[in-house]
C-alpha positions in Angstrom: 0.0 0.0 0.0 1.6 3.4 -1.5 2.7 5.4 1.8 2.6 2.6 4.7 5.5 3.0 6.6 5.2 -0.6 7.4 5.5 -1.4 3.8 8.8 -3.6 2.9 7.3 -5.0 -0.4 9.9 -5.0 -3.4 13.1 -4.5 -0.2 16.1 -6.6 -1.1 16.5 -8.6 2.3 19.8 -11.3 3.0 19.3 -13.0 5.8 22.0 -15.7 6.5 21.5 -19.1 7.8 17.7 -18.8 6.6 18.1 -22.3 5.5 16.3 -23.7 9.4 15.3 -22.4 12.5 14.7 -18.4 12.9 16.0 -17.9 9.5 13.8 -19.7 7.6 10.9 -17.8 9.4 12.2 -15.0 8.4 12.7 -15.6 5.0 9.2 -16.4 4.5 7.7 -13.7 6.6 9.1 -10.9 4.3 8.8 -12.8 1.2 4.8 -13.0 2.4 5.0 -9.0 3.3 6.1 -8.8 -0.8 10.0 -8.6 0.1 12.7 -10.7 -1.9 14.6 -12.7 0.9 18.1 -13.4 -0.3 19.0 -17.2 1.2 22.7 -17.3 2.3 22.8 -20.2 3.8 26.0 -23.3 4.3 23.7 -26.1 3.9 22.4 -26.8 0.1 19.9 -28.7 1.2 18.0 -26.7 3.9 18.7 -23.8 1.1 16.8 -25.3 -1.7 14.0 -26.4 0.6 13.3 -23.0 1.9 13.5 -21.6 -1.6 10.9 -24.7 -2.6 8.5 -23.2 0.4 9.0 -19.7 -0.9 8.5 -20.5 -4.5 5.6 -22.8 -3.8 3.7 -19.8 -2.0 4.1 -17.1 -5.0 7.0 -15.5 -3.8 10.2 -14.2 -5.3 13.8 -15.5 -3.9 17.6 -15.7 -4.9 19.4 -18.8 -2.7 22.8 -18.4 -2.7 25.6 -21.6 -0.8 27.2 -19.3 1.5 29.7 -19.4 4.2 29.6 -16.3 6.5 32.8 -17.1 7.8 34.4 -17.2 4.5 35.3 -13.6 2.8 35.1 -15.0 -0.9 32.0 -16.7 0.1 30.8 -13.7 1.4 31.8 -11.4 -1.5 30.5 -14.3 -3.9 26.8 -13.8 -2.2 26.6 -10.3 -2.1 27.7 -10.0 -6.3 24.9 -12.9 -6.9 22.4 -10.2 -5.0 23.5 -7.5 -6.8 23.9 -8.7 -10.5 20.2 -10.6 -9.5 18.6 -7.3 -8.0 21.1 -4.3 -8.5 20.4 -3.6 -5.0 20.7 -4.7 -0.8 18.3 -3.1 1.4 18.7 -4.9 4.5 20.9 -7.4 5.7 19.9 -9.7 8.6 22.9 -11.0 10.7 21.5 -14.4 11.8 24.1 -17.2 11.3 25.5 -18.2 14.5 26.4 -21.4 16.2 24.7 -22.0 19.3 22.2 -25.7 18.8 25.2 -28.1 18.6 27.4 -26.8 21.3 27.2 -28.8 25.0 26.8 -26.7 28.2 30.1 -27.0 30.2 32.5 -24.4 32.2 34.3 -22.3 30.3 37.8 -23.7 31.2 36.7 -27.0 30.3 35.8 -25.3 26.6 37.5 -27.5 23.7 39.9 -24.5 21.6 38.5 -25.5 18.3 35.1 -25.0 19.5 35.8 -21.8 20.8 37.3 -20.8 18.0 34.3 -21.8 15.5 31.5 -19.8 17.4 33.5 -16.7 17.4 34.3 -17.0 14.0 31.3 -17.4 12.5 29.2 -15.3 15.2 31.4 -12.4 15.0 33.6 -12.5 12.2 30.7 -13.7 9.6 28.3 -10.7 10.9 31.4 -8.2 10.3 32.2 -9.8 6.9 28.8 -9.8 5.8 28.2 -6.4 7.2 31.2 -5.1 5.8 30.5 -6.9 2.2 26.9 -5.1 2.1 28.4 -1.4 3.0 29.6 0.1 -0.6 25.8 -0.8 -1.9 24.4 0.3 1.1 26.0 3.5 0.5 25.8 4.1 -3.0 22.1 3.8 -2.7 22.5 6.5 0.4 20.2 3.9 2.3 20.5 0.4 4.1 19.3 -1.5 7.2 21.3 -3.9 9.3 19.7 -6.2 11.7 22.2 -7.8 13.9 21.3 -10.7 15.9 22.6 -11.0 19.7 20.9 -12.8 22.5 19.2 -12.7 25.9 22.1 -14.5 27.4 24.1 -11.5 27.4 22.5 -9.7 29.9 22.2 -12.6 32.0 25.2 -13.9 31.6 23.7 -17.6 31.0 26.7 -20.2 32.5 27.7 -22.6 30.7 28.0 -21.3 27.1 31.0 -18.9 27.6 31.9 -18.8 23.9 28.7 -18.4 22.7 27.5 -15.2 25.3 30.8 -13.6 24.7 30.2 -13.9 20.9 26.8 -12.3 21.3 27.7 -9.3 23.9 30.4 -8.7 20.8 27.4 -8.3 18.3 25.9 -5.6 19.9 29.6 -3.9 20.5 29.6 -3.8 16.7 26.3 -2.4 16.3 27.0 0.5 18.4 30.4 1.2 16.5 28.2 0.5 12.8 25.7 2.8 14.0 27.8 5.7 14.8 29.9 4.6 11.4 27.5 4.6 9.2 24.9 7.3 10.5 26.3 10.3 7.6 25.6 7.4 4.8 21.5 6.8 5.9 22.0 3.3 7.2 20.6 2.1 10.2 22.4 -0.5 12.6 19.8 -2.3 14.8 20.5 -5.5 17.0 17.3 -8.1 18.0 18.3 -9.6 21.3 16.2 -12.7 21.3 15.5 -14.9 24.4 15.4 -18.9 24.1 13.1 -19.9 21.0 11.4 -23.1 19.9 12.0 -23.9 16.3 12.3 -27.3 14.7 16.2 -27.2 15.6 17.0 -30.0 18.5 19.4 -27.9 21.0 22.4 -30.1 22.4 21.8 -28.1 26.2 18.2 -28.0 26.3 15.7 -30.1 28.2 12.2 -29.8 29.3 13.7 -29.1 32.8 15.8 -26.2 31.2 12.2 -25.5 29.0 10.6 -24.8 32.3 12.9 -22.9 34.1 13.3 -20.5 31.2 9.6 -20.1 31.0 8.8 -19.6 34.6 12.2 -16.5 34.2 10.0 -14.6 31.8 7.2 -11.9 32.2 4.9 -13.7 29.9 5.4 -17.4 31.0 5.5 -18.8 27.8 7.4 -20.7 25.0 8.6 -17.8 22.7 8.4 -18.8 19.1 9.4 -17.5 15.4 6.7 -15.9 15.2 7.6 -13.4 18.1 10.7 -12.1 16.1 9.0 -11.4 13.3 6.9 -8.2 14.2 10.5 -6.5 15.4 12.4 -7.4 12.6 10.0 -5.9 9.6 9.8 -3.2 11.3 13.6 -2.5 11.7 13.5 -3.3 7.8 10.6 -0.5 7.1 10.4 2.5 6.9 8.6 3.2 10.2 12.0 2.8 12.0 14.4 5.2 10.3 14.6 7.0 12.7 16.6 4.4 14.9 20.0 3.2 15.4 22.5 1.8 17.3 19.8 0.0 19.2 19.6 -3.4 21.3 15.6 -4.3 21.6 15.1 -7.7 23.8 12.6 -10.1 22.2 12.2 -11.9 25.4 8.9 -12.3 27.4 10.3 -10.0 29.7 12.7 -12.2 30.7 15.6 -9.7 30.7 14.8 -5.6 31.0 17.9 -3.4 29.2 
């Protein structure tokens, strides 16, 4: 509708690991609001399934293999956007590795394992964030969505690499922000708390299910569905007038 601020129809949107989980939501939430979601996602499979579902349901997509912790991969995914679209809107930092790792203490953390969620929690959201800028600021306009997490804030034991990956996230969004601000781009970060998706968790158990519940305001499960509202609007035009922001997506669970 001509003049809704709301409006994110015809927005060039890449939202990385949008192959499962919170990603795949996404994806089909904004190609549903008239967007074109731009799958970067590692796994082939999960990627040509979600572009299937998007496909299926009369929307428009472009799903490109990607590695976000890979700078030719990276580079690779944003030339396929641009020679497909001529343009990036918004970028949604959402790959992250989180389901597969195993509570433990943080001395007891294998190196290589450390090493992998930083890598691709923090350096793939300042590759891809850095690989989207010159577009961004050529068209004097962009959005950047960065996703962090409730654990921050609470400092949630047992997954040191993983907190410490997120608290960096919203470091670089208040650094982007203050960057970027002369060019028209916003910097945003979505801080969600625990959700359900299809993705089995390594840590989580219906004790942990509980106890997270019975932590929030609104003692519920939270779900895809909940992330969704915040993150249209940090992709429309109703928001431009925010930046360097960290919103919690919680239940209450956490207050910033």
């Amino acid at each position: 509708m001509a003049g809704n601020r709301f409006d994110v129809s015809g927005r060039v949107v890449i939202i990385t690991g949008a192959g499962q989980g919170i990603g795949r939501d996404y994806a089909l939430a904004f190609a549903e609001a008239g967007a074109i979601p731009v799958l970067a996602e590692i796994n082939g499979k999960n990627l040509h399934n979600v572009a299937l579902e998007i496909e299926a349901k009369g929307g428009k997509t472009l799903a490109v293999e990607t590695d976000v912790g890979s700078p030719e991969s990276v580079d690779a995914m944003v030339a396929n956007t641009l020679d497909a679209y001529g343009k990036i809107d918004v970028l949604i930092n959402n790959a992250a590795v989180f389901a597969t790792i195993p509570r433990r203490k943080f001395y007891d953390i294998p190196y290589d394992e450390w090493n992998k969620v930083l890598h691709v929690n923090i350096t793939g959201s300042y590759l891809c964030a850095s690989a989207v800028v010159p577009a961004m600021r050529q068209a004097g306009q962009g959005r950047v969505i960065n996703i962090s997490s409730g654990t921050v804030p609470q400092g949630v034991p047992g997954f040191m690499h993983y907190v410490t990956s997120k608290a960096a996230v919203i470091g670089m969004t208040r650094v982007m922000a203050r960057e970027l601000g002369d060019d028209n781009i916003n910097i945003n970060t979505v801080m969600p708390g625990y959700i359900e998706t299809e993705i089995n968790h390594a840590s989580m158990d219906e004790e942990t299910h509980q106890f997270i519940q019975q932590e929030r305001i609104l003692k519920r499960p939270g779900t895809p569905d909940d992330l969704i509202g915040i993150v249209l609007f940090l992709a429309s035009p109703a928001s431009s007038f925010i930046t360097g922001q960290s919103i919690a997506v919680c239940g209450g669970e956490v207050m910033l």
